[in-house]
N, C-alpha and C positions, 0 to 999 in steps of 0.2 A: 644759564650756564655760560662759563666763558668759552667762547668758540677755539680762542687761544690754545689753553688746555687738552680740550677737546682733541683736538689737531696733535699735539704734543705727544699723551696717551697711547693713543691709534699707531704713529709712527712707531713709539718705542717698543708697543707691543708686536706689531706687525714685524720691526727688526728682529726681534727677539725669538719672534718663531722661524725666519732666516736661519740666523744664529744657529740654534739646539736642533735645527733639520736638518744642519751640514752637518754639526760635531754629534749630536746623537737622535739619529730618525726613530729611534722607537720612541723615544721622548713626546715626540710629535704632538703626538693625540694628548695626551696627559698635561703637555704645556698649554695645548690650544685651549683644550676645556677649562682648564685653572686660569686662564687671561680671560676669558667670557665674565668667569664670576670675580675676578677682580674690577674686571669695568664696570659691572653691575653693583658694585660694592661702591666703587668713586662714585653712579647716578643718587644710589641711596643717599650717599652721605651729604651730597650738594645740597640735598631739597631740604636738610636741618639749619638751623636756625645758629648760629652762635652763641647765641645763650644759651643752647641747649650742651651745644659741646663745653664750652664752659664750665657747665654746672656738671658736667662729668669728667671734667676733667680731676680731680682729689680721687676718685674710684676709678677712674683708668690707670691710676697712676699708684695708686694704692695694690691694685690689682697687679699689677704688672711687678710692683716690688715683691708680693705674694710667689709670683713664679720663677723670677730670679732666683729668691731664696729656696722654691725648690727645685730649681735644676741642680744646683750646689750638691744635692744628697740623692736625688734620684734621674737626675738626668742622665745623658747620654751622650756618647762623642761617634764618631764616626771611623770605618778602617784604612782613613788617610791620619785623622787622628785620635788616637785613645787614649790618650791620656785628659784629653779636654770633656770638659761637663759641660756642653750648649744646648742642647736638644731634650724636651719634653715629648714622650711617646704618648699617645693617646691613641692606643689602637689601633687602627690602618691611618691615622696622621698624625706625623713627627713636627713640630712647631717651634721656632728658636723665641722664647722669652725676650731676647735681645732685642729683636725687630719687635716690637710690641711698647719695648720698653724706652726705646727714643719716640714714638710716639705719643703715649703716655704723657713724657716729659715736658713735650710741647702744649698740652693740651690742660697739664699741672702749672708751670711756668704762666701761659696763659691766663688762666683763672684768678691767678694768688695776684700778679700784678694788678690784671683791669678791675679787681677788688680792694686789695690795698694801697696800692702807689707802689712807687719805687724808692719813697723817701724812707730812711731807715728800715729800709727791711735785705739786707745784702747779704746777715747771715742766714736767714732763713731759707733766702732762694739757693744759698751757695749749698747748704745743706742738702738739698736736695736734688742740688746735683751732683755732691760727692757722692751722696748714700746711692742714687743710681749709677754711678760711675763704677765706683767701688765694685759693687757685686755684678757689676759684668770683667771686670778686672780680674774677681778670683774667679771664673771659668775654666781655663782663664781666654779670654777676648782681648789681647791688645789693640788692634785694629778700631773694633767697634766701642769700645771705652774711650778711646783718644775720639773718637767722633760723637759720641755721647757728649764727651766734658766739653766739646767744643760748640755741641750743638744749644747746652747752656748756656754759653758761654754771646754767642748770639743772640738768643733770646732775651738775655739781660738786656745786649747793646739798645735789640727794638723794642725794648718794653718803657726805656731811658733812663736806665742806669747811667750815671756820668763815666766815663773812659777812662779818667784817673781811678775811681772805685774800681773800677775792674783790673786795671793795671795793678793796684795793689793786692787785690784778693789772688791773683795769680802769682805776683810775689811773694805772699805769706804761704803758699798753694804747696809753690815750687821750694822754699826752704823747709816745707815739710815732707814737702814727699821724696825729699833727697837720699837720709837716709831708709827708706823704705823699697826705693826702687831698687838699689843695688842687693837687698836679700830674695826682693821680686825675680829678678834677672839669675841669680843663680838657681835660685827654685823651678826656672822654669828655662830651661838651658838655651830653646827653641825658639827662642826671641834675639838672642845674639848668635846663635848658627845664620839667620836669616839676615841680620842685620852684616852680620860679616860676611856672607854670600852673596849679598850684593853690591860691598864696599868691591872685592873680589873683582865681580862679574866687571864692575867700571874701570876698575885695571886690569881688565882684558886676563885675569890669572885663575878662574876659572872654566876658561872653555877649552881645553886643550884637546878634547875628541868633541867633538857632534856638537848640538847644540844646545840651552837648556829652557828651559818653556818659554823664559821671555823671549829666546832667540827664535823658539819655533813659531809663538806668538805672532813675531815680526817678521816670519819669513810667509806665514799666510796673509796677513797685512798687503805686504806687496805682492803676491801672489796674484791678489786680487785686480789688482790693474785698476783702470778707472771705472768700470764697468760691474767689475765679476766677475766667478764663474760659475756663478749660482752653487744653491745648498747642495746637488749633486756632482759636484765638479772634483777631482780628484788629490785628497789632500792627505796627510800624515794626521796621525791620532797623539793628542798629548793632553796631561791633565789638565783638568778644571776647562777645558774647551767650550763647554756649556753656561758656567757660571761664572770664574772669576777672569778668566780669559775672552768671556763670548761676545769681545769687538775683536778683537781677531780673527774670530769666523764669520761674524757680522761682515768684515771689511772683506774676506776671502767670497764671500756668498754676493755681496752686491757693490763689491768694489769702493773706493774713494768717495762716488755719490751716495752711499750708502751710509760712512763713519758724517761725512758732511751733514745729511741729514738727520743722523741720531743726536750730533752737536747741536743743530737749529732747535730740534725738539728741549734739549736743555733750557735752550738759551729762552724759547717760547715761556718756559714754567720761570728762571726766571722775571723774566720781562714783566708777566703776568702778574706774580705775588708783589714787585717793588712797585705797581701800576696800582694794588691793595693802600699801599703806606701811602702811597702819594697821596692817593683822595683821600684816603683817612683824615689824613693833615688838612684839608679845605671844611671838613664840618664842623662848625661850631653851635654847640657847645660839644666838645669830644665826651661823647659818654662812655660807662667803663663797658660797656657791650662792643663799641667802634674800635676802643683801644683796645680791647680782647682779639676783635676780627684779625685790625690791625698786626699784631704780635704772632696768632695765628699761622698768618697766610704768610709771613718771613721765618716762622719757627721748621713750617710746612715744605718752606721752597727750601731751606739749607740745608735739612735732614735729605731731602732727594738730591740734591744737585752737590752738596759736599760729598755725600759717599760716591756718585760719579765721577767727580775728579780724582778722587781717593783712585776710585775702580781705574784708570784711565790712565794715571801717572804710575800704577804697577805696571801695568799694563804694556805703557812705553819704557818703561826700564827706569825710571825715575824716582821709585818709591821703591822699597823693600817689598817681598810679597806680605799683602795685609790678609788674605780671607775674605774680602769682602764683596759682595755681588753689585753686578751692575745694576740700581736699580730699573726696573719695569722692563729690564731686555733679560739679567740672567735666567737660566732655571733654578727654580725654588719659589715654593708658595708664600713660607710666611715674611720674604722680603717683596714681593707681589704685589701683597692684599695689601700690609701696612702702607707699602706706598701707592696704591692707589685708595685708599683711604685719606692719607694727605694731601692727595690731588684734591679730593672731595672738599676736603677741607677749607683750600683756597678757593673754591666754586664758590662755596658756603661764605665765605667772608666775604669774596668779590661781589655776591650779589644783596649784602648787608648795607656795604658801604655804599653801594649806588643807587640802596633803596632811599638811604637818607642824604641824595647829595640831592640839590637846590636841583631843579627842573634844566635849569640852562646850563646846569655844568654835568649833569648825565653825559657820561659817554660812551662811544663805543669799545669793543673790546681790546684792539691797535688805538693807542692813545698819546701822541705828543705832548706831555705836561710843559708848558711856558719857564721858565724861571722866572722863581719872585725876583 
């Protein structure tokens, strides 16, 4: 296993429980124990084969469109929001389809490439990630749809789709989805309250009393100092403190060296999956197993590390509020498990590609690739 990762995990988890002990200590125990079996869920996954994920990947993905389509009629929304269908009950555990279903996608995208090529096949792939796009869209999910289609959208790039095909299926994308969005946007009023809430917030013309989460957000941020004041340190209660806010408790509980350190762990996972593509590219002859790995462990890192920027740039005021959790530090399981399941995944490629790389160019897990 990559010691990389390893390291990355660990930190984010360990932040995370920081995090949900400042904003919500009953949490505590419940969070700890659901991080045990997500890291045991990443050990699982490493010790699989790529071919193995591969070949499941048409039934994860198959799968996951099965549950999309029933959250639509029997799911569930929440009493911040009720009007939304994201949530599947299963008895004492509630599970978002969504999370399931960007990984699914990486692990479907994966397969169909290192199988077919990339040579004529643009509508097939495209399809399949409107059809997954789509039915997180009627949720409705804007957040996680716009990072679904994007997380295709990548995958294409590392599977080697050319740049011009992609610029044009985005073009044909975009003059069709044009008139679509504006019946979207009224139907769902809640996407332009937020969107004009935060044009607002930036010309300073909604804060005229108090302040509002992003402000509270950032007022524990700096609360924090360089240090801290750790998770018992005394601070004001505002929504989403746990999940879509919880680097702002992160930052109040361990201060500066804390946000610093959760950034390295990014940057590790990262570092690690483009350290995957690199050596992929040295073995010849590239087999469609190498270029599956390959595709993988880049589908892997941008599902995690995009919704953290996502999570990061609300965060700082920069993004509209999206929903979306941090991965591997907010609370909540089923964005958790899926992502340390893609950790697993880049374990799983990384130690594919080093099985097959020539004896003298094995290397370690910190690796300087040369330019050709």
């Amino acid at each position: 296993m990559s010691a990389q990762l390893v390291i990355a995990q660990v930190l984010l988890l360990i932040l995370g429980l920081m995090g949900v002990a400042a904003a919500s200590p009953e949490l505590i125990t419940d969070h700890a124990s659901k991080a045990v079996i997500a890291l045991l869920a990443t050990f699982a996954v490493a010790r699989m084969r790529p071919k193995t994920l591969l070949k499941l990947g048409p039934w994860a993905w198959g799968f996951a469109l099965v549950l999309l389509a029933l959250v639509l009629f029997v799911g569930v929304g929440t009493q911040t929001s009720p009007g939304t269908r994201r949530w599947l009950d299963f008895g004492p555990i509630r599970f978002q389809p969504s999370e399931l279903a960007k990984l699914a996608l990486v692990l479907q995208l994966a397969s169909f490439f290192s199988r077919r090529g990339v040579q004529n096949k643009l509508v097939s792939a495209s399809l399949m990630i409107v059809i997954t796009t789509a039915l997180i869209l009627f949720e409705p999910d804007l957040g996680t749809s716009v990072l679904t289609f994007g997380l295709g959208i990548i995958l294409m790039y590392a599977a080697g789709v050319r740049i011009g095909n992609i610029g044009g299926l985005l073009l044909a994308l975009t003059l069709v989805g044009l008139p679509i969005a504006n019946t979207y946007l009224e139907n769902h009023p809640y996407i332009r309250e937020r969107w004009f809430g935060h044009q607002d917030r930036i010309n300073n013309e909604s804060l005229t009393v108090g302040l509002d989460q992003i402000g509270m957000a950032h007022r524990d941020l700096t609360s924090g100092g360089l240090w801290g004041l750790g998770p018992d340190g005394p601070r004001y209660s505002y929504f989403a403190a746990h999940t879509d806010m919880i680097v702002a408790t992160v930052g109040f509980s361990t201060g500066l060296l804390g946000v610093a350190m959760l950034l390295f762990a990014y940057w590790l996972i990262v570092s690690t999956a483009l350290q995957v593509s690199q050596l992929a590219t040295r073995i010849r002859p590239m087999t469609p197993e190498i270029h599956g790995a390959s595709i993988l462990a880049t589908g892997s890192m941008f599902m995690i590390v995009g919704q953290a920027f996502v999570n990061l740039a609300v965060a700082a005021g920069l993004f509209p509020v999206t929903g979306v959790p941090l991965p591997l530090v907010s609370f909540g399981f089923s964005s958790m498990l899926t992502m340390s399941i893609a950790l697993g995944v880049i374990h799983a490629s990384m130690r594919e590609v080093r099985r097959h790389l020539p004896a003298e160019e094995d290397a370690p897990d910190v690796l300087a690739v040369p330019a050709d």
